[in-house]
Each structure stands twice: as C-alpha cells, then as structure tokens.
PAZAPA-4460 file (N, C-alpha, C; in steps of 0.05 Angstrom, whole numbers, plus 32768, in hexadecimal, padded with zeros to 4 digits):
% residues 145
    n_x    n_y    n_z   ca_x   ca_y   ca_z    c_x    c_y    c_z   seq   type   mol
   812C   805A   7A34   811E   805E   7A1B   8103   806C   7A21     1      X     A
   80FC   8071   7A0A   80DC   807D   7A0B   80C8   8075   79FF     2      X     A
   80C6   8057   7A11   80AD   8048   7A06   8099   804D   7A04     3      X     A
   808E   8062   7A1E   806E   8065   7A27   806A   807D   7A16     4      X     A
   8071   808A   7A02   806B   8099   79ED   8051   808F   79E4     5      X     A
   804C   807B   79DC   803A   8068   79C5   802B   805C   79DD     6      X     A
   8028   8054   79F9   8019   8056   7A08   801C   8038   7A0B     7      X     A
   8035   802A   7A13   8044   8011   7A19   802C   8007   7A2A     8      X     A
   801F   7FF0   7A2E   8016   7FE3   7A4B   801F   7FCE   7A55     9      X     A
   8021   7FCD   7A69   8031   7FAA   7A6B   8016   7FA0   7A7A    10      X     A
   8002   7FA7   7A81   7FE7   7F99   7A94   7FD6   7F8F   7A80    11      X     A
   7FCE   7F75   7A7D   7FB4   7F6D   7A72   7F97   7F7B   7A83    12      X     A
   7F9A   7F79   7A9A   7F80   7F8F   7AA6   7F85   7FA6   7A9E    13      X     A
   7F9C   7FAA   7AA2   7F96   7FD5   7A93   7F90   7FD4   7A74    14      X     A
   7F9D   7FC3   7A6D   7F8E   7FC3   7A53   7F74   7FBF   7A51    15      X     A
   7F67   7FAB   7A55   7F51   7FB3   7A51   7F3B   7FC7   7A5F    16      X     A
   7F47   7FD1   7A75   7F3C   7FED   7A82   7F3C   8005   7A70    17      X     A
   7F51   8008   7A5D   7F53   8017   7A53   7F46   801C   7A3A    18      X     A
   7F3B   8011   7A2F   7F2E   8009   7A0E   7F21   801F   7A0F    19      X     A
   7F09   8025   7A25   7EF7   803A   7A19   7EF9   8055   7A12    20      X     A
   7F19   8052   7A18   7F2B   806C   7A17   7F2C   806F   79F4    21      X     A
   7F2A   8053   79DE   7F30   8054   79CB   7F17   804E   79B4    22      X     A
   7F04   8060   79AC   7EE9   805B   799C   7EE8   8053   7988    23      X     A
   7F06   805A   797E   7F0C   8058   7959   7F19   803A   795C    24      X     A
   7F1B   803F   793D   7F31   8029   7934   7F48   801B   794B    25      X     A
   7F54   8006   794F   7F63   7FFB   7964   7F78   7FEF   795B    26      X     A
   7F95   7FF2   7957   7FAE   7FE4   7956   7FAE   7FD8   7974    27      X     A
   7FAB   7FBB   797A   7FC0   7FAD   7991   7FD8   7FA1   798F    28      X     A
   7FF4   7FAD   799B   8005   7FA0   7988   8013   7F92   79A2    29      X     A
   8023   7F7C   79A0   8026   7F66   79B4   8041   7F5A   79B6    30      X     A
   8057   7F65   79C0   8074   7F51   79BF   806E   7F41   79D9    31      X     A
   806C   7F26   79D7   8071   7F0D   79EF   8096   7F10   79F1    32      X     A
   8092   7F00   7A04   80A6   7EF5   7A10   80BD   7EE5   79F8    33      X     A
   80B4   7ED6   79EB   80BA   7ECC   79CB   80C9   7EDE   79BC    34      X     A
   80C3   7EFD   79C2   80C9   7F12   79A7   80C2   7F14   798E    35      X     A
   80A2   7EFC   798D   808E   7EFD   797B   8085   7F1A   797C    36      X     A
   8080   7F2B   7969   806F   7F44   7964   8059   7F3E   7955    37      X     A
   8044   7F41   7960   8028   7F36   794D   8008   7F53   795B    38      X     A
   7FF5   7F4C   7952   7FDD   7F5E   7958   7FC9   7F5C   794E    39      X     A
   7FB5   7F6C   7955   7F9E   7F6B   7944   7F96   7F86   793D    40      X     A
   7F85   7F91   792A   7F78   7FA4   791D   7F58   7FA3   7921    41      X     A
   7F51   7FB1   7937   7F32   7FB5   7928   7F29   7FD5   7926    42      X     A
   7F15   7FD9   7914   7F01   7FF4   7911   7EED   7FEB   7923    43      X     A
   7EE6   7FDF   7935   7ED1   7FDC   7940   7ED9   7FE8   7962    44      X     A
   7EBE   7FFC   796C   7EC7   8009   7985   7EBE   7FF0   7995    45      X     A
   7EDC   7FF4   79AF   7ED9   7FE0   79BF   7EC6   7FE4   79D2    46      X     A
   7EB9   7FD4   79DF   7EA7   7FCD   79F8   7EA8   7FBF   7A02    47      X     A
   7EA2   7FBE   7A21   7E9A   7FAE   7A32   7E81   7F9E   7A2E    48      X     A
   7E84   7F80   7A23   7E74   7F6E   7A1E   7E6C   7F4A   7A22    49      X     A
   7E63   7F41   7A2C   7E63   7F23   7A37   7E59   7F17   7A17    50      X     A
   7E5E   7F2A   79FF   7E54   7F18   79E7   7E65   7F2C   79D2    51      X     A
   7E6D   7F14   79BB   7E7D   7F1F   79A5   7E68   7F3F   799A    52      X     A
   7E74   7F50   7990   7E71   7F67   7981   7E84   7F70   7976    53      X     A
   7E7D   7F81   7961   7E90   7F8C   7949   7E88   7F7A   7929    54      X     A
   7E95   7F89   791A   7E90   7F82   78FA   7EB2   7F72   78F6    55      X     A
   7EAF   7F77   78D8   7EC9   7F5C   78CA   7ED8   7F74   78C1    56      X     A
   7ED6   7F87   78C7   7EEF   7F99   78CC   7F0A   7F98   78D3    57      X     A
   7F12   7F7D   78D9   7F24   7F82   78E7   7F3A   7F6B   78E4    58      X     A
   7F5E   7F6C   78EA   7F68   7F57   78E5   7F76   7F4D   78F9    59      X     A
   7F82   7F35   78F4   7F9D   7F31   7906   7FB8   7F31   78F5    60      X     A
   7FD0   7F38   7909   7FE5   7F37   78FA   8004   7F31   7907    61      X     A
   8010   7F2A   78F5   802A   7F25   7906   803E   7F2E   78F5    62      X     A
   8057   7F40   7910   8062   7F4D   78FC   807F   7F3D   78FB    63      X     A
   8086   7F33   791A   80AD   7F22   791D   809F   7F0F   792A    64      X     A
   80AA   7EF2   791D   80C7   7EEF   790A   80BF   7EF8   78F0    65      X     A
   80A1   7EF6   78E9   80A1   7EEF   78C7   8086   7F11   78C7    66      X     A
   807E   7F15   78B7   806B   7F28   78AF   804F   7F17   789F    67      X     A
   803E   7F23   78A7   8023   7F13   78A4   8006   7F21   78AA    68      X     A
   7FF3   7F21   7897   7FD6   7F28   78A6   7FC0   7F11   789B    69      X     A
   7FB8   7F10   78AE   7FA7   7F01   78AB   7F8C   7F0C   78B0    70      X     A
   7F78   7F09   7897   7F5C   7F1B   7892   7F45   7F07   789E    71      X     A
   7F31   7F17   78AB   7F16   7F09   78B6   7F0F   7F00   788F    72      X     A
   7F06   7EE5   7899   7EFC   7ED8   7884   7EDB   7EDB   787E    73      X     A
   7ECD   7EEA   788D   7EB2   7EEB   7889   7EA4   7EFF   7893    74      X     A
   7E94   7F0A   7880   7E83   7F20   788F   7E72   7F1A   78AD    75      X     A
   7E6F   7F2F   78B8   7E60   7F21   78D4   7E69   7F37   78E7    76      X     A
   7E53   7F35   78F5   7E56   7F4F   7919   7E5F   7F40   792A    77      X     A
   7E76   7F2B   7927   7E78   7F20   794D   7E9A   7F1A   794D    78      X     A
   7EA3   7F2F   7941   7EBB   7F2E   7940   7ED2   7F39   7956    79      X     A
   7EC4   7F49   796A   7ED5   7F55   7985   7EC7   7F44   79A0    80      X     A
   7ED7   7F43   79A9   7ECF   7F38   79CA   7EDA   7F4B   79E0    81      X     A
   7ED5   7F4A   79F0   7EE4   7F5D   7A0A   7ECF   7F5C   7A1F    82      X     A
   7ED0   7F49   7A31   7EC9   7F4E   7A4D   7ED6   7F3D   7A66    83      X     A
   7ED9   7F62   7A72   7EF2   7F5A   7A8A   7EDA   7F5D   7AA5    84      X     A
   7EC6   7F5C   7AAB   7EB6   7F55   7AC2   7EA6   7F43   7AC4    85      X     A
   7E9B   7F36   7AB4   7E81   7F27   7ABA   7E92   7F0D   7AC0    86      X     A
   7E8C   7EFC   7AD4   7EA6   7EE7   7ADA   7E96   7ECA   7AD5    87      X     A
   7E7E   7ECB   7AC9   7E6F   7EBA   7ABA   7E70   7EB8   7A98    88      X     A
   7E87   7EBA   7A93   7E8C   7EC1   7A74   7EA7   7EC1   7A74    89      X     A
   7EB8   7EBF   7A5F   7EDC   7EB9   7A5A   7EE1   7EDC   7A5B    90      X     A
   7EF3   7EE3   7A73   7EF9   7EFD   7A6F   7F12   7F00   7A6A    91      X     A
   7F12   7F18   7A4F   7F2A   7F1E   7A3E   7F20   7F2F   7A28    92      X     A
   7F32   7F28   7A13   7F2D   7F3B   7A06   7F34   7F29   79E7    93      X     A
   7F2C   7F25   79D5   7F26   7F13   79C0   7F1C   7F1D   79A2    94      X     A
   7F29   7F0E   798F   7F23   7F17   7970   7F15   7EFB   7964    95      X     A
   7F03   7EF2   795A   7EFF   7EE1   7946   7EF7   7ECE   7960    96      X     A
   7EDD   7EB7   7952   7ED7   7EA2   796B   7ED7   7E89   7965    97      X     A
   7ED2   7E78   796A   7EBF   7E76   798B   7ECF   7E7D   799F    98      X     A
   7EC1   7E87   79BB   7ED3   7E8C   79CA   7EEE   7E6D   79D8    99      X     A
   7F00   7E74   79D6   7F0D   7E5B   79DA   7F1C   7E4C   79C7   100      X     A
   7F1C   7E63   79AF   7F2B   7E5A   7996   7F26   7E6F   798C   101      X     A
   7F2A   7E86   7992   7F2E   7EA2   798A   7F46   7EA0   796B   102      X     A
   7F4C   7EB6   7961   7F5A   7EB2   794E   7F6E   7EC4   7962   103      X     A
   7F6E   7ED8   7975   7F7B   7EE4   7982   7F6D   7EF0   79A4   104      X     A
   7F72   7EE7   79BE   7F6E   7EE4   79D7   7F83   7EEC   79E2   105      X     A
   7F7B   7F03   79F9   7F8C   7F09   7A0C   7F7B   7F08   7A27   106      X     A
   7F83   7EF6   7A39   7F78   7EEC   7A50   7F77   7F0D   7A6C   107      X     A
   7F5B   7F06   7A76   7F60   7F22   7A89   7F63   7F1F   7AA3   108      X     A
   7F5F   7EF9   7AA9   7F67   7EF2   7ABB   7F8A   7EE7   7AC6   109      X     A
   7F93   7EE0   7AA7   7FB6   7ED4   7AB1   7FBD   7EF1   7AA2   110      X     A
   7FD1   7EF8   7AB4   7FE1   7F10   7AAF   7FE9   7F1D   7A8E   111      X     A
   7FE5   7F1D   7A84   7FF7   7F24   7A60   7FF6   7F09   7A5A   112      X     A
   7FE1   7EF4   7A54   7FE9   7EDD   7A4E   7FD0   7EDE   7A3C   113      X     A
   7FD2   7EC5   7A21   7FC1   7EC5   7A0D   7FC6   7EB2   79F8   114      X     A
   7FB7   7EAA   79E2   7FBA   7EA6   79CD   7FAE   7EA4   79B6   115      X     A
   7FBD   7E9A   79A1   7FB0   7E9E   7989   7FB6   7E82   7976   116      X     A
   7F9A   7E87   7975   7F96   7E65   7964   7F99   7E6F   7946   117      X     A
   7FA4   7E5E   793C   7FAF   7E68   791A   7F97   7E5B   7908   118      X     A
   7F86   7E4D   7914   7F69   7E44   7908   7F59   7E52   790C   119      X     A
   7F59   7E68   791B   7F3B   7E72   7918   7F26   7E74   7901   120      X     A
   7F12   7E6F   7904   7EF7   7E68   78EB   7EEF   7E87   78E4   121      X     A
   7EFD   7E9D   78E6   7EF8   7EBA   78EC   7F08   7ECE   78DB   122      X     A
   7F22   7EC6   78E2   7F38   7EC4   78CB   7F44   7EAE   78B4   123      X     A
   7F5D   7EBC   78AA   7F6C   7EA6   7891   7F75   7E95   78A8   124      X     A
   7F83   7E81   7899   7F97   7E6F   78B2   7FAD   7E7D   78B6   125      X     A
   7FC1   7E74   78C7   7FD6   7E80   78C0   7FEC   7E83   78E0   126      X     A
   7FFA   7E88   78EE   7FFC   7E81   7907   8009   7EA2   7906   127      X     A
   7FFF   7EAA   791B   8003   7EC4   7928   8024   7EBE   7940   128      X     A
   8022   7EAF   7947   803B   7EA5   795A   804A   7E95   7957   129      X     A
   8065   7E88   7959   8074   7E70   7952   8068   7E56   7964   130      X     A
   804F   7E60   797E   8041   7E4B   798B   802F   7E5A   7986   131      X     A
   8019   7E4E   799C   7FF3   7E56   7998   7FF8   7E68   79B0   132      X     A
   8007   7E68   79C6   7FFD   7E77   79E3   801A   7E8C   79E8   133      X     A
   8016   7E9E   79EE   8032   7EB6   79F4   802A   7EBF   7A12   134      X     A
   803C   7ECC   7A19   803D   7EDE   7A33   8045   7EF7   7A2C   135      X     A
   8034   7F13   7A2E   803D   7F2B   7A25   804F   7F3A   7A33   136      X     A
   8061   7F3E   7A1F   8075   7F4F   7A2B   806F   7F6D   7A29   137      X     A
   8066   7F74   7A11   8060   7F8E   7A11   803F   7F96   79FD   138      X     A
   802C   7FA1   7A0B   8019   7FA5   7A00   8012   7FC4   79EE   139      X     A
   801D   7FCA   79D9   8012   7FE6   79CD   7FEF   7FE8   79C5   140      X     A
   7FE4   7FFB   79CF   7FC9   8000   79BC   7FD2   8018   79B3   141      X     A
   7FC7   8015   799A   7FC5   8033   798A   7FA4   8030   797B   142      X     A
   7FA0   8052   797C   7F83   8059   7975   7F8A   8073   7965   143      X     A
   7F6F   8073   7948   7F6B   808D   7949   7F55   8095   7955   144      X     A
   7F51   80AF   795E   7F48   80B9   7973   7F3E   80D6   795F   145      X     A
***
C-alpha cells in the first residue's frame, strides 16, 4: 500500500521531532492497537515548551467505532503541551490539563503509548477511546502549510 503519502509515523519521538516542520493548523490522527480512530485539532503553532501554550482553538475527536467531537469548553491560552527534553517536567505531547489528566496525551518516553481522559475540565465529556490508555498503531499529522 501507499501509506506514507499522508506522512504515516509509527515513532512517538519522531513525532514530536517533527512538529516544527508544521506552523499552521494540526490534524493528529491516531489508530491504536484497539482499531479505535480518534485525534485532535489545533490552530495553534506547535513548540517546544515545559508549560501549556496555545488558545481554545482547538478539538478532540473520535472517528471508529462511533464518530464524535468533543469542543474545548473555555476560552484560555494553555491549551497545547509538547515537551520532549526537559526531563524535569512530563515529556509528551498533550491537549487540555492539568498535566496528568490531559483530555488527550501521547507519552515521549513509552513508545506510541498514551491517553485520554474523557473528563478533561478543557473539553465536553465524552470518551475518545473504548478505555482511557491506547498503544499507537499508526500516527498521521496533517498540516496546512
């Protein structure tokens, strides 16, 4: 097949090595191991950061078994996370907080591993996964550029 068209990743470190490649808008889209399809949406450019940034731009969503988005519930700048160096801080890559109940987390230390709390205080309720924690099978980002 011709997956790597759309720019397939299977590395949680290449992933997030790669972000600054992407300034605009951000599709992450996510099949685990499960054959859950779910993601997030933001307009906010990613960076390397040991503290939330970005606006309420942005959503989570899930597309198999069921179809679903779930909208940031509140205006506010601390809606992106992403830091894969500082090893004094949770490194990954994260939507909605506190850190540690993300509404959506992808770990940069366990391989494609992550989750998503269907409470986040950030978003609606709503469960992104048929559990809270997946293993990624296949990572898409899409950007416009």
């Amino acid at each position: 097949t011709d997956d790597n068209v759309f720019g397939v990743i299977t590395s949680t470190k290449v992933t997030i090595i790669l972000f600054p490649m992407f300034p605009e808008s951000t599709f992450i889209i996510i099949r685990d191991t499960d054959d859950n399809v779910f993601g997030v949406f933001t307009e906010s450019v990613w960076r390397e950061s040991n503290n939330y940034f970005g606006g309420s731009n942005c959503f989570l969503f899930r597309l198999n078994p069921s179809y679903s988005i779930l909208y940031s519930t509140r205006p506010g700048t601390n809606y992106n996370y992403l830091n894969a160096n500082r090893m004094d801080r949770p490194r990954g890559l994260g939507l909605g907080g506190p850190l540690g109940s993300c509404g959506f987390w992808l770990d940069a230390d366990e391989y494609g591993k992550g989750y998503a709390n269907p409470q986040s205080s950030d978003f609606e309720f709503g469960p992104l996964l048929d559990g809270e924690t997946f293993v990624a099978e296949t990572i898409q980002i899409w950007s416009a550029v």
